[in-house]
C-alpha positions in Angstrom: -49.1 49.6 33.3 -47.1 46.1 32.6 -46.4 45.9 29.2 -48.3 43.4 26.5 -46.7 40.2 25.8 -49.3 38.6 24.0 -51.6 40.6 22.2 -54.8 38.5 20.3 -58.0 40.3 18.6 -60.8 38.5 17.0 -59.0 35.2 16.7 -61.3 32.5 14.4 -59.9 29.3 13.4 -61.7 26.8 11.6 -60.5 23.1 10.6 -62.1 21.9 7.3 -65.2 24.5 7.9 -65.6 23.0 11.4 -65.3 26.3 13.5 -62.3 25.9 16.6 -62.3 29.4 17.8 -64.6 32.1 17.5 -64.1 35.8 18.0 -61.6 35.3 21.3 -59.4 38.3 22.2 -57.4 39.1 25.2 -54.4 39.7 26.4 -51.0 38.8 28.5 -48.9 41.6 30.5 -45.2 40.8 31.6 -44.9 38.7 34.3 -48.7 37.9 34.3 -49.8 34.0 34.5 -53.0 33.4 32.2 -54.7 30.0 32.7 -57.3 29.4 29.8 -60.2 26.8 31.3 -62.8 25.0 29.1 -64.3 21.8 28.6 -62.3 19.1 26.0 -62.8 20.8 22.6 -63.5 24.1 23.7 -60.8 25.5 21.5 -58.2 26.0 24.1 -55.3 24.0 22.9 -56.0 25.7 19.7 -56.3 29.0 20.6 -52.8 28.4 22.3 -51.3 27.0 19.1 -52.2 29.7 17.3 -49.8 31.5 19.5 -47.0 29.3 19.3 -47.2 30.4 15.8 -48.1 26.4 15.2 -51.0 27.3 13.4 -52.6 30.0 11.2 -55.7 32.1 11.9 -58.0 32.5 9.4 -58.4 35.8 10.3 -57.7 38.1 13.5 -54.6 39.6 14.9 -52.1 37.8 17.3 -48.9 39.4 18.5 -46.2 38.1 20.7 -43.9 40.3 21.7 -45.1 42.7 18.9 -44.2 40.3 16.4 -47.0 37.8 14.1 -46.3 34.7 15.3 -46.8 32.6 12.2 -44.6 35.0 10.4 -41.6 35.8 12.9 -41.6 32.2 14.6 -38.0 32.0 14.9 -37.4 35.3 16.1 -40.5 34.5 18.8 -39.1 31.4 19.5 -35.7 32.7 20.6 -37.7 34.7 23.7 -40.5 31.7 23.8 -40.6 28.3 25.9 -42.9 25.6 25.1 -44.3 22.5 26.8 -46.5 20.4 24.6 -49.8 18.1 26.2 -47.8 15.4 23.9 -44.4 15.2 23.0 -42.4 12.5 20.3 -38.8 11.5 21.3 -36.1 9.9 19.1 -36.4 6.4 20.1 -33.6 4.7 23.2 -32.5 8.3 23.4 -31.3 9.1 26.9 -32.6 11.4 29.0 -29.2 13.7 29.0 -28.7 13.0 25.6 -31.8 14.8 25.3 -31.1 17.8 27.2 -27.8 18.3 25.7 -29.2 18.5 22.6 -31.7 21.0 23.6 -28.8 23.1 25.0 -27.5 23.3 21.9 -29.9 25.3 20.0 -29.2 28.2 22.8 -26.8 30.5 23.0 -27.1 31.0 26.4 -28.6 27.6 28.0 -30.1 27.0 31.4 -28.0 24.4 33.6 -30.1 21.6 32.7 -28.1 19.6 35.3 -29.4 21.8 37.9 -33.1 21.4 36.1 -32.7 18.0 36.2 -31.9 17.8 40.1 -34.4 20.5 40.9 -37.1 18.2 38.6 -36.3 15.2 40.4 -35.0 13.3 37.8 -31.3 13.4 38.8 -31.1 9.4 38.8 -33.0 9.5 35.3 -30.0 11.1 33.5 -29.1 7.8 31.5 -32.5 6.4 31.5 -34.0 6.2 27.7 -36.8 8.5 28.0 -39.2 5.4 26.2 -39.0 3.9 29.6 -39.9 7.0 31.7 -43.0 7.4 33.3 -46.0 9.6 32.4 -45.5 11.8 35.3 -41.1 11.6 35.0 -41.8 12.5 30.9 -43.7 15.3 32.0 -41.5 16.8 34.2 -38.6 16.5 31.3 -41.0 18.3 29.1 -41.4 21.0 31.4 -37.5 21.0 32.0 -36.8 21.3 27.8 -39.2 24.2 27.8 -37.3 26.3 30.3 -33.5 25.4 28.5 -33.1 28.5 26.5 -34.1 30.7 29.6 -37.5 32.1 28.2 -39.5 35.3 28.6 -42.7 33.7 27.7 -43.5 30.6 28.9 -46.9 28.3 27.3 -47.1 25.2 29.4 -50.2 22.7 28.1 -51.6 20.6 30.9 -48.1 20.9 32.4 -48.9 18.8 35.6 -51.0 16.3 34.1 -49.6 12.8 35.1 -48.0 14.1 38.6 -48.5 12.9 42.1 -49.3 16.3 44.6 -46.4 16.4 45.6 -45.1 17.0 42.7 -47.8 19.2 41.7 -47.0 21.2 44.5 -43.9 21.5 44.2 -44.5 22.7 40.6 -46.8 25.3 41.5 -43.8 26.5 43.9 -41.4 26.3 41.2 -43.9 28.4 38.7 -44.8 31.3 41.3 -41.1 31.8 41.4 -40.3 31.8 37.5 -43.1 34.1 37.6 -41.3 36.5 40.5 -38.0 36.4 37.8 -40.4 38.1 35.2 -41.4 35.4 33.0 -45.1 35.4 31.7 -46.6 32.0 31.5 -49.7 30.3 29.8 -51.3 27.3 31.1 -53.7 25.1 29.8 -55.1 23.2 32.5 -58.3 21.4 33.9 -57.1 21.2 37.5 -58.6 24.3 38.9 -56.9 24.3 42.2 -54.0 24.4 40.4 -55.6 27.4 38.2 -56.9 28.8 41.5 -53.2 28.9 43.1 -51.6 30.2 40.1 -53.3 32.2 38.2 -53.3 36.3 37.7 -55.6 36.1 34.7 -58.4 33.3 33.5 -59.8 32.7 30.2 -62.7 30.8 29.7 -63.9 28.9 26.7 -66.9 27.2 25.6 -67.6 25.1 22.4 -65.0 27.6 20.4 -66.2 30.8 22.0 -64.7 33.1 24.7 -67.2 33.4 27.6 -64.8 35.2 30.2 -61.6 37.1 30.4 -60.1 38.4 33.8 -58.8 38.1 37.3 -59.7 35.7 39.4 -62.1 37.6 41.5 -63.5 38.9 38.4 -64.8 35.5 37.3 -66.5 35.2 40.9 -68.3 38.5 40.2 -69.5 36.6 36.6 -70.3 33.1 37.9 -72.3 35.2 40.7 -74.3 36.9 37.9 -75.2 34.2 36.6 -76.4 31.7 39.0 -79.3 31.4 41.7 -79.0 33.3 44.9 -79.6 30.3 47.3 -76.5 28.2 45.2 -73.9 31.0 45.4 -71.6 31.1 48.3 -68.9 33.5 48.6 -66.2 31.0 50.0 -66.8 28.7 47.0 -63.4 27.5 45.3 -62.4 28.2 41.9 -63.6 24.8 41.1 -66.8 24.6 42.5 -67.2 27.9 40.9 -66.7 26.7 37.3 -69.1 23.2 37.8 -71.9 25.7 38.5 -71.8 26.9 35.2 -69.8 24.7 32.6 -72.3 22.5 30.4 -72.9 19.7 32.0 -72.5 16.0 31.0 -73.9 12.9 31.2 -72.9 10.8 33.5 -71.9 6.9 33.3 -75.3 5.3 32.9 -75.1 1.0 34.1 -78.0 0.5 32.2 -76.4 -0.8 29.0 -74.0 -3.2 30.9 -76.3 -4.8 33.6 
């Protein structure tokens, strides 16, 4: 059995009474890729802070790499990458100013001139990074994340702002960090990108955990719980998840005709 890279039991977080995250607990083994799913403000970018030792629970246990988080974030850190779903830059910095000072806080560095060729942003190198693109910022904040060579690696909405080929080759690029033994966390709402990616799923709803498990386990729970004449067993991840996330409502022209 793969050893437990993340460990989290009974996690609650609240902000000012307002509960975030309810009871969740699960876990990530080595080299495992865990995609947590939910609508906007179902508590996942929360529940993922919580294990970047960003913020602390009000009560449950969270352990990465048998360590608290909160407690031991620079010694988590040193085995830990992270990619942010918003990220601040110094302002008119360059873009290899920026990687060399990322280098810098690691003994051991990862070529970021390689990263930045295999990231496609090779011609970027003295670009200020306020005049990148969404897509070109992203891929530098995924780059950052992988500098000081990390075990564990917690990527939020990390191909948000990419074309698809970009995605793809992403996805490519993640399946093979994976092979090296790296255990990653995503954050994402693209779930064809969950679908070709993930090992685990977790699934959140309004704070609460309503799923945890492999990919064709969450088949065998959307199939539990929706009409026989709607199910189909060729359905994509995707489809799989509109059948039972809450549904909203949709733009109405009423108010502007």
């Amino acid at each position: 059995m793969s050893q437990a890279i993340i460990g989290v039991e009974k996690l609650n977080l609240a902000y000012k009474k307002v509960p975030a995250v309810q009871d969740v607990s699960f876990s990530v083994s080595a080299g495992d890729i865990l995609a947590v799913i939910g609508q906007n403000g179902s508590g996942k970018t929360s529940t993922v802070e919580c294990i970047e030792g960003l913020r602390k629970p009000d009560s449950g246990l969270i352990q990465v790499f048998g360590k608290d988080p909160w407690l031991c974030r620079r010694e988590v850190y040193k085995e830990m990458g992270v990619q942010l779903q918003e990220t601040e830059y110094p302002l008119k910095i360059r873009v290899e100013e920026q990687c060399r000072l990322f280098a810098s806080f690691y003994e051991r560095p990862a070529d970021w001139n390689l990263l930045l060729t295999q990231m496609g942003l090779e011609d970027k190198r003295k670009c200020p990074i306020h005049k990148l693109s969404g897509g070109e910022k992203q891929r530098l904040s995924i780059l950052l994340s992988l500098m000081g060579r990390p075990k564990l690696l917690v990527l939020d909405e990390l191909t948000t702002g990419l074309d698809p080929e970009v995605r793809q080759n992403m996805w490519i690029s993640f399946e093979n960090i994976k092979k090296s033994g790296v255990t990653i966390v995503m954050v994402s709402h693209y779930l064809d990108e969950v679908e070709a990616l993930a090992d685990k799923i977790l699934y959140l709803e309004g704070g609460k955990q309503q799923f945890f498990g492999t990919q064709q386990e969450f088949r065998e729970y959307v199939k539990g719980r929706v009409p026989k004449d709607e199910w189909g067993e060729n359905f994509s991840l995707e489809k799989l998840y509109l059948m039972i996330a809450p549904k909203t409502t949709g733009l109405s022209m009423e108010g502007i005709l």
